[in-house]
N, CA, C, O and CB atoms as a CASP TS submission, in Angstrom:
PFRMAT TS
TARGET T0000
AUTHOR 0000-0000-0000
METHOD Language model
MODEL 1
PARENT N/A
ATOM      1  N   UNK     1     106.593 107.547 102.076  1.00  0.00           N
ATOM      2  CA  UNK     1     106.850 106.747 100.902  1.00  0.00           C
ATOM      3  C   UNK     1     105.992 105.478 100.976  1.00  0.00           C
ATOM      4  O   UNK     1     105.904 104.981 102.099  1.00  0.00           O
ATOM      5  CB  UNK     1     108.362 106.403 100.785  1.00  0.00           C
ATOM      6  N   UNK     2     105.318 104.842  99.935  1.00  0.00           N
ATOM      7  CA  UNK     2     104.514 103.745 100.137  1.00  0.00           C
ATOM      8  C   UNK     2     105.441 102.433  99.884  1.00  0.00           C
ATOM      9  O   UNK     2     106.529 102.337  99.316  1.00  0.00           O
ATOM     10  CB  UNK     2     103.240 103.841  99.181  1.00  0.00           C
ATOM     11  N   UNK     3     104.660 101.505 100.478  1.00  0.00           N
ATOM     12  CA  UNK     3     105.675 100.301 100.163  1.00  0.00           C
ATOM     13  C   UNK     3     105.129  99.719  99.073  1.00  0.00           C
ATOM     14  O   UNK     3     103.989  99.860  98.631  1.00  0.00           O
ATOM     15  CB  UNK     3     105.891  99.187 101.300  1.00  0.00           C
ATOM     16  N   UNK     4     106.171  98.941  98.602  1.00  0.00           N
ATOM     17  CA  UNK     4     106.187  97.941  97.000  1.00  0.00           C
ATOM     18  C   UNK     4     105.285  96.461  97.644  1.00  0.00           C
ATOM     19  O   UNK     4     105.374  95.817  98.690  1.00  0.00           O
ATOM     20  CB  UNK     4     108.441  97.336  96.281  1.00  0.00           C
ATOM     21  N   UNK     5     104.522  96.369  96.559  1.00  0.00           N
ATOM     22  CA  UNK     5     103.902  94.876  96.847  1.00  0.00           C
ATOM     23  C   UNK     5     105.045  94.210  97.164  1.00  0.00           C
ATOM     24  O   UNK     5     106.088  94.840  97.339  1.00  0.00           O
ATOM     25  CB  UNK     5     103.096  94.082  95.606  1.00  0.00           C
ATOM     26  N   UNK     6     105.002  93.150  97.251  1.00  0.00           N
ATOM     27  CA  UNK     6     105.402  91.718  97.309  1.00  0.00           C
ATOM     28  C   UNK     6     105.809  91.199  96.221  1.00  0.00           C
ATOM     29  O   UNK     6     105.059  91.633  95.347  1.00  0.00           O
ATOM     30  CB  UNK     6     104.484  90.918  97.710  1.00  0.00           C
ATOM     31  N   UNK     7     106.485  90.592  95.820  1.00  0.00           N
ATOM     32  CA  UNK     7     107.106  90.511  94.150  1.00  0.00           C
ATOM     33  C   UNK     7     106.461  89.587  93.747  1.00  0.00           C
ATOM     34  O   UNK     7     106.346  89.647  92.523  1.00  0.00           O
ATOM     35  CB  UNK     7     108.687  90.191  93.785  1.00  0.00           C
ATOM     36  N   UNK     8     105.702  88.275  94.434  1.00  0.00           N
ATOM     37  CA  UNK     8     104.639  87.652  94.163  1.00  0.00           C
ATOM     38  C   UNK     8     103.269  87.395  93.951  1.00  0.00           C
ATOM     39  O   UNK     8     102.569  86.404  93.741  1.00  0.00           O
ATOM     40  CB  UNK     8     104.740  87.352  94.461  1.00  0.00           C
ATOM     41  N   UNK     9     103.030  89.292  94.147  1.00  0.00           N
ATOM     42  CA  UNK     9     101.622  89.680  94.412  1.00  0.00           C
ATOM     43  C   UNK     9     101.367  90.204  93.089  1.00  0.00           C
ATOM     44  O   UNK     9     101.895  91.182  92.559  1.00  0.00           O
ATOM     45  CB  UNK     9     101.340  90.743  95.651  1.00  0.00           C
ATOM     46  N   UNK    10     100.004  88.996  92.370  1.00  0.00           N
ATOM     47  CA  UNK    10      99.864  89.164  90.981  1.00  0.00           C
ATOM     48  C   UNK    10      98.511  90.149  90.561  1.00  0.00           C
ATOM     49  O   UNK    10      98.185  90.504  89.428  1.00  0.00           O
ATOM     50  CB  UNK    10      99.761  87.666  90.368  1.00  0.00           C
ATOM     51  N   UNK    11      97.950  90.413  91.654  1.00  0.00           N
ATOM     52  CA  UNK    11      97.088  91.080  91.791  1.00  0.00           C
ATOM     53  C   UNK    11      96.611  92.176  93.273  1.00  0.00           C
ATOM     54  O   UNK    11      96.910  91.971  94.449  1.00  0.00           O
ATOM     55  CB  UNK    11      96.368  90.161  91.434  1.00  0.00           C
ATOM     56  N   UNK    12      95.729  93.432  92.651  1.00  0.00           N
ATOM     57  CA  UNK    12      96.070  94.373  93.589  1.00  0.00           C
ATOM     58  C   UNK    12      95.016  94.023  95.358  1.00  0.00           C
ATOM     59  O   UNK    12      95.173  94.597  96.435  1.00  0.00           O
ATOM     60  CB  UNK    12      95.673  96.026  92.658  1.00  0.00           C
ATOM     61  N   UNK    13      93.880  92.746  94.953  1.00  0.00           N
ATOM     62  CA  UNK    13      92.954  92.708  95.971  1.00  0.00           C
ATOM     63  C   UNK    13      92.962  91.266  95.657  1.00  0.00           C
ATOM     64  O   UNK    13      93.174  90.828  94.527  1.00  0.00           O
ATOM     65  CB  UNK    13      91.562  93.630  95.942  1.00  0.00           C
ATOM     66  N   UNK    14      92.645  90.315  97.034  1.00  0.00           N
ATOM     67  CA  UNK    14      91.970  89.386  97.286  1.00  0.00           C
ATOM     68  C   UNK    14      91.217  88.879  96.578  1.00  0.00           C
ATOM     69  O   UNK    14      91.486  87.788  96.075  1.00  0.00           O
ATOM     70  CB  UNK    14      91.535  89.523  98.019  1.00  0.00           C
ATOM     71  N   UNK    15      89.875  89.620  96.295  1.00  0.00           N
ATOM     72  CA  UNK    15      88.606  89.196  95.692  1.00  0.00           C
ATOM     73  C   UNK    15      89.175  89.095  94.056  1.00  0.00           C
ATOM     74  O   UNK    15      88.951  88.153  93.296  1.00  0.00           O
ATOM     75  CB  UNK    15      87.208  90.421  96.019  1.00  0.00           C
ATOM     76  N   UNK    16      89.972  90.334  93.739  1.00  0.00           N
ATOM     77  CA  UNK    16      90.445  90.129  92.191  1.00  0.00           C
ATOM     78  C   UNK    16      91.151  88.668  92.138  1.00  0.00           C
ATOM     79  O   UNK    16      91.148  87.919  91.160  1.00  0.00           O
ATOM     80  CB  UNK    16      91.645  91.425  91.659  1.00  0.00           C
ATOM     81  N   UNK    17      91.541  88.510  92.949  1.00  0.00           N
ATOM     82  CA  UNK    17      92.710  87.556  93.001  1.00  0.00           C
ATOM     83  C   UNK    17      91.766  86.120  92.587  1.00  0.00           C
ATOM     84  O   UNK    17      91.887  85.509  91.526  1.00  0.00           O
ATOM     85  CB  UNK    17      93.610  87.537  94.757  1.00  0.00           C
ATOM     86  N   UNK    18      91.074  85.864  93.398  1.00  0.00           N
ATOM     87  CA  UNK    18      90.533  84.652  93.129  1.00  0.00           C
ATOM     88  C   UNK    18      89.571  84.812  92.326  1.00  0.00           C
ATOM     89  O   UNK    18      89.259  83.718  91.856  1.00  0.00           O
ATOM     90  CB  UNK    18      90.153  83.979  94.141  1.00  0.00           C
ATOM     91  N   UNK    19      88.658  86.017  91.756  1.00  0.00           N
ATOM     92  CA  UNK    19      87.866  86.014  90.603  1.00  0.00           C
ATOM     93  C   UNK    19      88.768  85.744  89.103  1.00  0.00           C
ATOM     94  O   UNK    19      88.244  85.486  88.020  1.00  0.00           O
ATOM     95  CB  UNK    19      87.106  87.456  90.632  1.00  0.00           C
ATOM     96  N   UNK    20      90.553  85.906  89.421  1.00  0.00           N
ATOM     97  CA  UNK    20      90.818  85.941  87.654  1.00  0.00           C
ATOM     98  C   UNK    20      91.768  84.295  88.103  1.00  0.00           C
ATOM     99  O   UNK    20      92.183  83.538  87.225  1.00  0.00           O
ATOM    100  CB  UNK    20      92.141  87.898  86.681  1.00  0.00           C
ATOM    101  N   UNK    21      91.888  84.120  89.106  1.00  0.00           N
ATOM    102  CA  UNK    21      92.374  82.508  89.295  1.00  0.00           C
ATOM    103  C   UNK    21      91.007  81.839  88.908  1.00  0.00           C
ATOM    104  O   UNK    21      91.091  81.182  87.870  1.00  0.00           O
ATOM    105  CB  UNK    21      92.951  81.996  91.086  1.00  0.00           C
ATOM    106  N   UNK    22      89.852  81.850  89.457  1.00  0.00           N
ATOM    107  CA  UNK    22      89.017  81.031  88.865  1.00  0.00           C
ATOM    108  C   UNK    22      88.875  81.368  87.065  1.00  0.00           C
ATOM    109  O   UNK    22      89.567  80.527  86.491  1.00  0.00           O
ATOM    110  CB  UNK    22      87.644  81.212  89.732  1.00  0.00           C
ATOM    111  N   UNK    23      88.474  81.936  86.460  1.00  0.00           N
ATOM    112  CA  UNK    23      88.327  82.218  85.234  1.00  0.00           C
ATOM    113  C   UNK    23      89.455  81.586  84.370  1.00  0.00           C
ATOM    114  O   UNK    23      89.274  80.847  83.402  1.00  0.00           O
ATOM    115  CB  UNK    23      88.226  83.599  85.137  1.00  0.00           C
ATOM    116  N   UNK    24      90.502  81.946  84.815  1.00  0.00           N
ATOM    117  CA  UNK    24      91.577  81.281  84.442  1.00  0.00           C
ATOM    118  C   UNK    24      92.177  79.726  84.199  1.00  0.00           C
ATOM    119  O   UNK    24      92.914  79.258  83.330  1.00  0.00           O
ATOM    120  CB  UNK    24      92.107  81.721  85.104  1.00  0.00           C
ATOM    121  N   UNK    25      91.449  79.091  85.493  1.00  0.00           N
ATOM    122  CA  UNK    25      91.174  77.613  85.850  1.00  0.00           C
ATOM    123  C   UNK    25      90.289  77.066  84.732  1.00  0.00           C
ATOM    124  O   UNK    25      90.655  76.404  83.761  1.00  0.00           O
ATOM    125  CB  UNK    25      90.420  77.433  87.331  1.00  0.00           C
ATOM    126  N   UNK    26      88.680  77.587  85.146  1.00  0.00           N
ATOM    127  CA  UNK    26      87.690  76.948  84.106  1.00  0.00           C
ATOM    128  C   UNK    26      88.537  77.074  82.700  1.00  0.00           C
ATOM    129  O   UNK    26      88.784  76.055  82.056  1.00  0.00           O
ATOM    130  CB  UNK    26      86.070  77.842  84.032  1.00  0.00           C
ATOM    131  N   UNK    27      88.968  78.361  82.258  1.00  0.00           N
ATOM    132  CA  UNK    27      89.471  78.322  80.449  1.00  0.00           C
ATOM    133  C   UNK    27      90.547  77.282  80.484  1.00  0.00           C
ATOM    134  O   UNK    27      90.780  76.770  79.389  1.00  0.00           O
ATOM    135  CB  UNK    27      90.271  80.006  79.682  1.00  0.00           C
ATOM    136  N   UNK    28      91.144  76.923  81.341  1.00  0.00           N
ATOM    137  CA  UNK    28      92.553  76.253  81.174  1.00  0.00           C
ATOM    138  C   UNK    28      91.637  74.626  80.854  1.00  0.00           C
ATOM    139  O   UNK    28      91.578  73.856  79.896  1.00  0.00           O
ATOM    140  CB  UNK    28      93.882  76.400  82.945  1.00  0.00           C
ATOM    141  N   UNK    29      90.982  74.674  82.329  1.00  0.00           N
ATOM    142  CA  UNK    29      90.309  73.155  82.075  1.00  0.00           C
ATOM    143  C   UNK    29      89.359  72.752  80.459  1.00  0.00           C
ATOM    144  O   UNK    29      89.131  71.611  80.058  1.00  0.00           O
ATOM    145  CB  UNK    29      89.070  73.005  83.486  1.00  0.00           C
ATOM    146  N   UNK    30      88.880  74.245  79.668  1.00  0.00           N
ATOM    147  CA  UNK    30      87.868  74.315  78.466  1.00  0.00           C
ATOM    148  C   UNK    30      88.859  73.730  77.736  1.00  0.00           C
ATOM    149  O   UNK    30      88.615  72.783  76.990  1.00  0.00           O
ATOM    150  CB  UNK    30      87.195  75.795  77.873  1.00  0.00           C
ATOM    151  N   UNK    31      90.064  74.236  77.880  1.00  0.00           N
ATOM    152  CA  UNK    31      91.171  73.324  76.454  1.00  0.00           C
ATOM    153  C   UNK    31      91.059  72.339  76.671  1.00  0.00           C
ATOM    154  O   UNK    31      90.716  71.564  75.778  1.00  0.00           O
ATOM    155  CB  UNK    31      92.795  73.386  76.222  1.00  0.00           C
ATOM    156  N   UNK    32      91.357  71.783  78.299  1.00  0.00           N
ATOM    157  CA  UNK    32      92.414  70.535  78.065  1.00  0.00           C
ATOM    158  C   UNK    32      91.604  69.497  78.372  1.00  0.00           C
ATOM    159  O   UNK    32      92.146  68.392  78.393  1.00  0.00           O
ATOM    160  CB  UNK    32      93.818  70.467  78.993  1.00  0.00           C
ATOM    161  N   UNK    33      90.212  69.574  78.667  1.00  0.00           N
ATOM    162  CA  UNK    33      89.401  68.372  78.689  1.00  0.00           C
ATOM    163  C   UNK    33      88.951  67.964  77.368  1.00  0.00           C
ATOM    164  O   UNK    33      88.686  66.827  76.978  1.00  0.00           O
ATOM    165  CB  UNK    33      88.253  68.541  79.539  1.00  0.00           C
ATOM    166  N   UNK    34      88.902  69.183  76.673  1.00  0.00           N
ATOM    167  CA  UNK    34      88.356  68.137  74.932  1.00  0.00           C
ATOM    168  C   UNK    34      89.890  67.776  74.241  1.00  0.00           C
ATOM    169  O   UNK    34      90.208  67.158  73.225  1.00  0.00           O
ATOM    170  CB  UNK    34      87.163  69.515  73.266  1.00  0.00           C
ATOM    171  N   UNK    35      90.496  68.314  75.066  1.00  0.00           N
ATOM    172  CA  UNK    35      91.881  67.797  73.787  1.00  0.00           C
ATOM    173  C   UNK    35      92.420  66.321  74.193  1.00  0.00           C
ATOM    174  O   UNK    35      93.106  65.559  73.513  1.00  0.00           O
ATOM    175  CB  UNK    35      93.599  69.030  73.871  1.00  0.00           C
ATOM    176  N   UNK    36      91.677  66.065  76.084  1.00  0.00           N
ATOM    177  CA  UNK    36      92.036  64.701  75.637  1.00  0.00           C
ATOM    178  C   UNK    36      91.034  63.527  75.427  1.00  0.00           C
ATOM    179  O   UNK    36      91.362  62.351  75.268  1.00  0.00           O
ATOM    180  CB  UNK    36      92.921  64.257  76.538  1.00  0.00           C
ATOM    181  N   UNK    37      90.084  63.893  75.446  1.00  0.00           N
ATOM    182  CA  UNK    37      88.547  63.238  75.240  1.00  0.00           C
ATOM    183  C   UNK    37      88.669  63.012  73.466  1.00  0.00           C
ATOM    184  O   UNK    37      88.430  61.873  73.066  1.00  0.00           O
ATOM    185  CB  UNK    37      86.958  64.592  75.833  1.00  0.00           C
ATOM    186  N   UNK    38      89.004  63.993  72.511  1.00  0.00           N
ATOM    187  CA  UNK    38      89.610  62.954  71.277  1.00  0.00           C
ATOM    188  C   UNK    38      90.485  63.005  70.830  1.00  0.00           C
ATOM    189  O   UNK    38      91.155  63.077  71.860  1.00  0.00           O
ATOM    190  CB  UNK    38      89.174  62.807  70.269  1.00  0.00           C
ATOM    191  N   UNK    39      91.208  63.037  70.043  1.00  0.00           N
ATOM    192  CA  UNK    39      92.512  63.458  69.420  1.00  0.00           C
ATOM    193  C   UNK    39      93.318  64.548  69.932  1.00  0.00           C
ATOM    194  O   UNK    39      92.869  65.676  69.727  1.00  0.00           O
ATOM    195  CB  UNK    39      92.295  63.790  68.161  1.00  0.00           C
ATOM    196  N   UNK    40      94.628  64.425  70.675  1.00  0.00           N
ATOM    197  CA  UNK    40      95.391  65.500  71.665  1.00  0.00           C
ATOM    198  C   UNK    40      96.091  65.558  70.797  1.00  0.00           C
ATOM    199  O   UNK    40      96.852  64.772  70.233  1.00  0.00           O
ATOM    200  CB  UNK    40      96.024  65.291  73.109  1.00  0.00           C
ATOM    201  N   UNK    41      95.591  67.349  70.594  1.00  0.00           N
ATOM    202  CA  UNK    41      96.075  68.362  69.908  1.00  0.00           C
ATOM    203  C   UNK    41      97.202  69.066  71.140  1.00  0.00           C
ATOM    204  O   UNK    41      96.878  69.507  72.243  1.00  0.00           O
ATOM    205  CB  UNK    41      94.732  69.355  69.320  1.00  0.00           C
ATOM    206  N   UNK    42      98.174  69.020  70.720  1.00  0.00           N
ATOM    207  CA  UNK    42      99.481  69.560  71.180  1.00  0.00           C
ATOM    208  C   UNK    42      99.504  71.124  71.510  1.00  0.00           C
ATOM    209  O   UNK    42     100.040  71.540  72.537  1.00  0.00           O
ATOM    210  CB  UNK    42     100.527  69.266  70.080  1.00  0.00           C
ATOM    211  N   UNK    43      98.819  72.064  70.470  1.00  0.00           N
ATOM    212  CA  UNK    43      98.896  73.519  70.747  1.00  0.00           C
ATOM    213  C   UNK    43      97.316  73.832  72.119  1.00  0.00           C
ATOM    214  O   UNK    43      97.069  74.860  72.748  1.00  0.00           O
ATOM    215  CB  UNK    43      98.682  74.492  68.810  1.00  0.00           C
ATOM    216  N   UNK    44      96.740  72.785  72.127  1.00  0.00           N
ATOM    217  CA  UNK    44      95.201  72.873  72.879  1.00  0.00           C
ATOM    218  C   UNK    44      95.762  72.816  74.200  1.00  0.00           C
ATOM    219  O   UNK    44      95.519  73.677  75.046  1.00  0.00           O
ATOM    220  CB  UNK    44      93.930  71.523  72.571  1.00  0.00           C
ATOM    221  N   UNK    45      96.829  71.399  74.485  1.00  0.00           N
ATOM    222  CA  UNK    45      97.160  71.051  75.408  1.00  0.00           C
ATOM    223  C   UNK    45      98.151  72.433  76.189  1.00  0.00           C
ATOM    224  O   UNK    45      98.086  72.975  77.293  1.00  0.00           O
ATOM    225  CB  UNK    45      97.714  69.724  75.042  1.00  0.00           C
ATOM    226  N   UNK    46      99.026  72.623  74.998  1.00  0.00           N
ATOM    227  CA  UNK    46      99.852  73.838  75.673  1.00  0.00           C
ATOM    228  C   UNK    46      99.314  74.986  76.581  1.00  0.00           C
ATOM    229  O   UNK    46      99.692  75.234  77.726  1.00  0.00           O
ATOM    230  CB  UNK    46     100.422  74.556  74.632  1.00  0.00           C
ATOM    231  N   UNK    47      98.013  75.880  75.592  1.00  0.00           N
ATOM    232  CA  UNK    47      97.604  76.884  76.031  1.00  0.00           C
ATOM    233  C   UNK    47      96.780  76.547  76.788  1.00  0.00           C
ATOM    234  O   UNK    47      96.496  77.505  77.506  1.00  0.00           O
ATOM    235  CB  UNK    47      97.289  77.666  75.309  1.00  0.00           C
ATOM    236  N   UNK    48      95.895  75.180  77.172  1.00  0.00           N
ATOM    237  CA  UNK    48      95.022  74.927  78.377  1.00  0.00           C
ATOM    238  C   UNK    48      95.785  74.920  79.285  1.00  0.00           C
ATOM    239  O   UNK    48      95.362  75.654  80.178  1.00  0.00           O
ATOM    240  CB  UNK    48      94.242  73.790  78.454  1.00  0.00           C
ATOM    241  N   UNK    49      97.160  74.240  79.643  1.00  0.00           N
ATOM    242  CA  UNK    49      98.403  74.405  80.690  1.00  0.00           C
ATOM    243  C   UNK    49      98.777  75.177  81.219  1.00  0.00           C
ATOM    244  O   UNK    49      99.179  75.010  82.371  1.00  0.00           O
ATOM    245  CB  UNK    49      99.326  74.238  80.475  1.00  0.00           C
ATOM    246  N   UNK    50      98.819  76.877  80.338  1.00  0.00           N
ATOM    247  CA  UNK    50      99.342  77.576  80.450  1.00  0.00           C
ATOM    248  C   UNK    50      98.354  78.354  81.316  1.00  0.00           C
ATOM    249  O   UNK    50      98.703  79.078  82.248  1.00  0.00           O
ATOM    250  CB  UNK    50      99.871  77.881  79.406  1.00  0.00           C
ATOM    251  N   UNK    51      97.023  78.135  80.914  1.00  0.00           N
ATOM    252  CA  UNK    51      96.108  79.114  81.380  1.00  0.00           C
ATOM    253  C   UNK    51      95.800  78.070  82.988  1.00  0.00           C
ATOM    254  O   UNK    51      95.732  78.516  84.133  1.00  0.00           O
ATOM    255  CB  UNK    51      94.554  79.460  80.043  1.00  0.00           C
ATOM    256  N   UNK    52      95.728  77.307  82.753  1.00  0.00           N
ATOM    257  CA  UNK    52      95.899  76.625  84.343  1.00  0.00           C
ATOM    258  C   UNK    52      97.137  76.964  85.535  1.00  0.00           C
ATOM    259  O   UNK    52      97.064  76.955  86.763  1.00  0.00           O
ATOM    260  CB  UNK    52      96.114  75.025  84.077  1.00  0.00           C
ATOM    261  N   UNK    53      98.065  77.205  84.792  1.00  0.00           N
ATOM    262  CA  UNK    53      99.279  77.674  85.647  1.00  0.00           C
ATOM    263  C   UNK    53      98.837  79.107  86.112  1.00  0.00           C
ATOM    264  O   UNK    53      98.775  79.372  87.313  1.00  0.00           O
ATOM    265  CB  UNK    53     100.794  77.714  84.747  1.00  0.00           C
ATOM    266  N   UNK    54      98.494  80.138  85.024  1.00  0.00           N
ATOM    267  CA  UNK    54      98.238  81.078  85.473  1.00  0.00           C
ATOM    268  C   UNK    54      96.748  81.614  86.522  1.00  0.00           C
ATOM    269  O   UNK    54      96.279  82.651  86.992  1.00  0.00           O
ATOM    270  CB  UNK    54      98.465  81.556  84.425  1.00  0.00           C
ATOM    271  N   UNK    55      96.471  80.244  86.479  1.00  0.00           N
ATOM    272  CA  UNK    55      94.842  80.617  87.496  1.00  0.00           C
ATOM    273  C   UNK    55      95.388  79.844  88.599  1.00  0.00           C
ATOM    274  O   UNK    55      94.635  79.794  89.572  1.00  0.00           O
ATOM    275  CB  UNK    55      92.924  79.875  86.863  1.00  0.00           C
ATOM    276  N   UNK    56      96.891  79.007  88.753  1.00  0.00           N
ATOM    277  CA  UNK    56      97.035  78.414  90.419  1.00  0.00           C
ATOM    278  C   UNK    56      97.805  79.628  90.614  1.00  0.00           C
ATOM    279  O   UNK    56      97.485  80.270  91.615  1.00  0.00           O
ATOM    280  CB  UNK    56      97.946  76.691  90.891  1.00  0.00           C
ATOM    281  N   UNK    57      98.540  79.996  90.055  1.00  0.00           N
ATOM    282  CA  UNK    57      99.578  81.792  90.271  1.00  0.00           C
ATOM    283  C   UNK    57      98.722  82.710  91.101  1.00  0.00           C
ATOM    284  O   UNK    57      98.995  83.360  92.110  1.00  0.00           O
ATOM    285  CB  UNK    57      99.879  82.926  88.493  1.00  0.00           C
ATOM    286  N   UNK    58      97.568  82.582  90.377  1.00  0.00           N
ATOM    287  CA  UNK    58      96.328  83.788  90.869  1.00  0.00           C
ATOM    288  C   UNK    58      95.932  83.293  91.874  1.00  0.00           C
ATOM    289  O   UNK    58      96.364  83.996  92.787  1.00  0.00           O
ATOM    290  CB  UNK    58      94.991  84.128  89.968  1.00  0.00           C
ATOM    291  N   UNK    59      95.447  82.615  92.206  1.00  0.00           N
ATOM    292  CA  UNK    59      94.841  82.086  93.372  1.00  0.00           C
ATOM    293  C   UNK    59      95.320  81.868  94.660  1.00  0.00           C
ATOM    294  O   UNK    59      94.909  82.133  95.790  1.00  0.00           O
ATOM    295  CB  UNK    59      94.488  81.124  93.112  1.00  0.00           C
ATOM    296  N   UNK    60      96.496  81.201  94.098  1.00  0.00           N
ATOM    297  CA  UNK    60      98.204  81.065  95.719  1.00  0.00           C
ATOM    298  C   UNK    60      98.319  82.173  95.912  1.00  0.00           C
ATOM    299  O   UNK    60      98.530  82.315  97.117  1.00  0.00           O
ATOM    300  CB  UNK    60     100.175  80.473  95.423  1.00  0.00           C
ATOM    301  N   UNK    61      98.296  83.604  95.141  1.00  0.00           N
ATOM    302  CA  UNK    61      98.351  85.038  95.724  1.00  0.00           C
ATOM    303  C   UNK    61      97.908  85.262  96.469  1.00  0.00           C
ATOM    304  O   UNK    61      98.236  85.732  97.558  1.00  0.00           O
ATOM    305  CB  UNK    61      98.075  85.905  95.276  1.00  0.00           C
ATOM    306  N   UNK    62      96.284  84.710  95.657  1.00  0.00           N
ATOM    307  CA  UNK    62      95.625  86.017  97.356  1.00  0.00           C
ATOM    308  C   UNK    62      95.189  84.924  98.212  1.00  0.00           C
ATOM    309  O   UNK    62      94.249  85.241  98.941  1.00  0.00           O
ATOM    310  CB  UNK    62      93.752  87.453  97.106  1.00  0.00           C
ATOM    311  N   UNK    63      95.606  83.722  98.332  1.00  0.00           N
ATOM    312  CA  UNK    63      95.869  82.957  99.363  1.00  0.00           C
ATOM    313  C   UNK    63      96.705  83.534 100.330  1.00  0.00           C
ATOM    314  O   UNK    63      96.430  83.720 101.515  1.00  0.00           O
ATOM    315  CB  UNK    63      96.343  81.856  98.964  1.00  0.00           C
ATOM    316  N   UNK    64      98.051  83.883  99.569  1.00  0.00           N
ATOM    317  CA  UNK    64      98.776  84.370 100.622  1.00  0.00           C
ATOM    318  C   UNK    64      98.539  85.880 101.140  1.00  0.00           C
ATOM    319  O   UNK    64      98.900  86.398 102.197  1.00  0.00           O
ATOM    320  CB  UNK    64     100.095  84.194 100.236  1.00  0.00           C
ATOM    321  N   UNK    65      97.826  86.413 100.070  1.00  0.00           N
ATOM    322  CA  UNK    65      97.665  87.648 100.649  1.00  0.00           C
ATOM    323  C   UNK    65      96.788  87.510 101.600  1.00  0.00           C
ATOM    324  O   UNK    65      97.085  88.304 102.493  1.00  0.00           O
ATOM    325  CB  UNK    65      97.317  88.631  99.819  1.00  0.00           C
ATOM    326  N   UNK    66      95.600  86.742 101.943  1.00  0.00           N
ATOM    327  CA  UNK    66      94.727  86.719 102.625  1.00  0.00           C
ATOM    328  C   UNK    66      95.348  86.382 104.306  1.00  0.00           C
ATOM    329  O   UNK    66      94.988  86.788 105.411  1.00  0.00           O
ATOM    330  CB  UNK    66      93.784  85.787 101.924  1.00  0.00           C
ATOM    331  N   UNK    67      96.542  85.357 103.808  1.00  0.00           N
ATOM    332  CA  UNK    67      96.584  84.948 105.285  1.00  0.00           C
ATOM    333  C   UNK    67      98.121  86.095 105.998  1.00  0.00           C
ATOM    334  O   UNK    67      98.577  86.184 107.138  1.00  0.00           O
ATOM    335  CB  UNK    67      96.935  82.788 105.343  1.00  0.00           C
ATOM    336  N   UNK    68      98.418  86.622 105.005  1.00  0.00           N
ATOM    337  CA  UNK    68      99.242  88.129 105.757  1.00  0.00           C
ATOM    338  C   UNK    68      98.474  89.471 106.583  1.00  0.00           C
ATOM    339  O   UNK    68      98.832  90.405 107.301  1.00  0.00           O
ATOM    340  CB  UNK    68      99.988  88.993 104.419  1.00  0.00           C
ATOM    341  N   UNK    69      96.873  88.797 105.851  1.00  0.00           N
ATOM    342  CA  UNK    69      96.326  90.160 106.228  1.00  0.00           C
ATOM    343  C   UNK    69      95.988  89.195 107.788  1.00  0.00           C
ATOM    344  O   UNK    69      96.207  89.998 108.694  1.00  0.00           O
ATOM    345  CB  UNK    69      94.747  91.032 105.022  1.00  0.00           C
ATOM    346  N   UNK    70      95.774  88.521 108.095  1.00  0.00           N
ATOM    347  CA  UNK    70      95.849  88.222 109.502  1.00  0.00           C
ATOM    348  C   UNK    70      96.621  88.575 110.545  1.00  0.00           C
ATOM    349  O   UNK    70      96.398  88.111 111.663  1.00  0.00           O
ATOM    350  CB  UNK    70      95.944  87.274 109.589  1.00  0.00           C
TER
END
C-alpha cells in the first residue's frame, strides 16, 4: 500500500515546489507594488495578498520537504 503525502505537502516535487512558490511571489508582489505606489485599490491589494500567501505555502513545502528528505 503506498503512503499518503503529508497533509501539508502542496506539491508532488521539490523543484515544483519552489518553481510555483516563486511565480506565485513575483505575481503577488506585480499587484501589490503598484497598488501602493498610487491610489490603493482594495481588490489589487487583496488578490496580490492572496497570491503571496500562496507562493510562502509553496515554498515552506518543499522547504520542508527538502529537509525530510535528509
Amino acid at each position: 500500500m503506498t503512503e499518503k503525502p503529508p497533509w501539508w505537502q502542496t506539491t508532488k516535487t521539490i523543484r515544483q515546489g519552489l518553481w510555483l512558490g516563486g511565480v506565485f511571489i513575483v505575481v503577488g508582489l506585480g499587484e501589490l507594488v503598484p497598488a501602493f505606489l498610487g491610489r490603493v485599490n482594495l481588490l489589487k491589494v487583496i488578490i496580490g495578498s492572496g497570491f503571496l500567501a500562496m507562493g510562502l505555502v509553496h515554498l515552506s513545502s518543499a522547504v520542508a520537504m527538502r529537509r525530510r528528505q535528509r
